[in-house]
N, C-alpha and C positions, 0 to 999 in steps of 0.2 A: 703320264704324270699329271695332264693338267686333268684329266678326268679322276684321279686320283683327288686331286683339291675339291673340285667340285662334289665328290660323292662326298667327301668328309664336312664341305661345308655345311649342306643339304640336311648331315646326319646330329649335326651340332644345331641347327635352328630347330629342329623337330622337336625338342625338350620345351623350347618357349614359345611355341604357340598358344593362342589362346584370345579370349575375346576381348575387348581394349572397353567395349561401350558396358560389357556386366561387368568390370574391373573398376569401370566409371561409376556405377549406379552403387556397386558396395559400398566403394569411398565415399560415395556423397554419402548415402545413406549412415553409416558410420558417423561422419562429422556436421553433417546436416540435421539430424533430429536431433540431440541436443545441443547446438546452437539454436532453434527454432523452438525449444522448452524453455531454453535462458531469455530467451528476448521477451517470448509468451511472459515468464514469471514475475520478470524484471518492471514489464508493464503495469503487474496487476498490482504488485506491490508500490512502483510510483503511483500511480489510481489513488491506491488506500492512504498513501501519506498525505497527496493533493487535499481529499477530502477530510481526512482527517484534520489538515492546519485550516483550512477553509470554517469546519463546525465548529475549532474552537475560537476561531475569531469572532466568528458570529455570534456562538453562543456570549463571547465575553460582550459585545456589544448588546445583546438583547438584556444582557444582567444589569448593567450600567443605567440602561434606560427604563429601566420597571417601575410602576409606584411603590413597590413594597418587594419584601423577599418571598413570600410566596407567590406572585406573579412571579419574578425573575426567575426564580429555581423550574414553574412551572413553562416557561419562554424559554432556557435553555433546554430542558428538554425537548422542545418544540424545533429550536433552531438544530439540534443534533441529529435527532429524526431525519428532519429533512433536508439535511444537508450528506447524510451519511446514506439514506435512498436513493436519490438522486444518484449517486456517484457507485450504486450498485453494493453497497458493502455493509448488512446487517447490523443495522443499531443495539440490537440485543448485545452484542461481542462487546462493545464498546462500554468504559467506563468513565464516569465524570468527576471533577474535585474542583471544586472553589473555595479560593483562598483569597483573603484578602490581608491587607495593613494595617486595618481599622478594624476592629471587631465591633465597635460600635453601630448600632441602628442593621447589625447585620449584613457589615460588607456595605451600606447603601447611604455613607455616609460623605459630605460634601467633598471633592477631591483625595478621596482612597482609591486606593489601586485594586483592580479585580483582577486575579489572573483566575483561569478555565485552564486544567488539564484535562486534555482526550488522549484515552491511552484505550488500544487498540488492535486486536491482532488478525492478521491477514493470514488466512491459508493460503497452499500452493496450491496452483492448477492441478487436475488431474490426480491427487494423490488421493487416494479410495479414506472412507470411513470405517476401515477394516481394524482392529486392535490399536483405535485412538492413534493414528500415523497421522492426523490433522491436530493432535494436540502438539505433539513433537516438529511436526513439520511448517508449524504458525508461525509467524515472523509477528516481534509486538512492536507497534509502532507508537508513538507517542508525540504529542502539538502544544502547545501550550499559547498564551495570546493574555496580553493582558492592557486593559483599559481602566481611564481615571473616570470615577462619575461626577457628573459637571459638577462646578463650583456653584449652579441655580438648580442642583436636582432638591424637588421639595418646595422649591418658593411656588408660591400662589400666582396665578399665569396672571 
């Protein structure tokens, strides 16, 4: 009898054997690559919004401060450039709007308000240039920033 338990136990574990460490490596692998995409994507996309609120800050401050409006128009585009190099993320993609309170003197008038929109779209890591899947798969990001130009912009130094 007790040789009897034994052979049935023996005959019941034989169905589950198998290897515990490839059973481990499926699983990770399974739930390990993408979480390891998300974290990837999540990064690149915080990056592009960092630099995105960064260029238009700056850009609004380089507008504020210009003699004139084409110096400024020409100084933001300066400041977006390299603000948006820097931080890795193609200026060309990037779109710019300045608006101001004051339409007077062009925006550049004593204590008006400048706001800079930068709007912007981030592709995902890794997703091919294969039937436009980077237009679809872009995230647009958008910053906005906005500055007063002095109440002595213009006066004679």
């Amino acid at each position: 009898m007790l040789r009897a338990r034994a052979w049935m136990a023996d005959d019941a574990r034989s169905g589950e054997e198998g290897s515990a460490s490839l059973e481990f490596v499926t699983a990770a692998l399974i739930l390990l690559v993408p979480l390891i995409y998300l974290v990837i994507a999540v990064s690149v996309v915080q990056g592009a919004a960092l630099a995105a609120e960064g260029a238009a800050r700056q850009a609004a401050r380089v507008f504020v401060q210009a003699p004139d409006v084409d110096a400024a128009r020409a100084a933001v585009d300066r400041a977006v450039t390299v603000a948006l190099t820097d931080a890795g993320s193609r200026p060309s993609e990037a779109s710019v709007d300045i608006s101001c309170d004051d339409e007077g003197d062009g925006c550049l008038s004593r204590r008006s308000e400048v706001t800079v929109t930068l709007r912007l779209r981030v592709a995902l890591p890794l997703v091919p240039d294969v039937l436009a899947l980077r237009d679809v798969t872009s995230i647009p990001i958008q910053s906005s920033a906005t500055q007063t130009v002095s109440r002595f912009w213009g006066a004679a130094p």
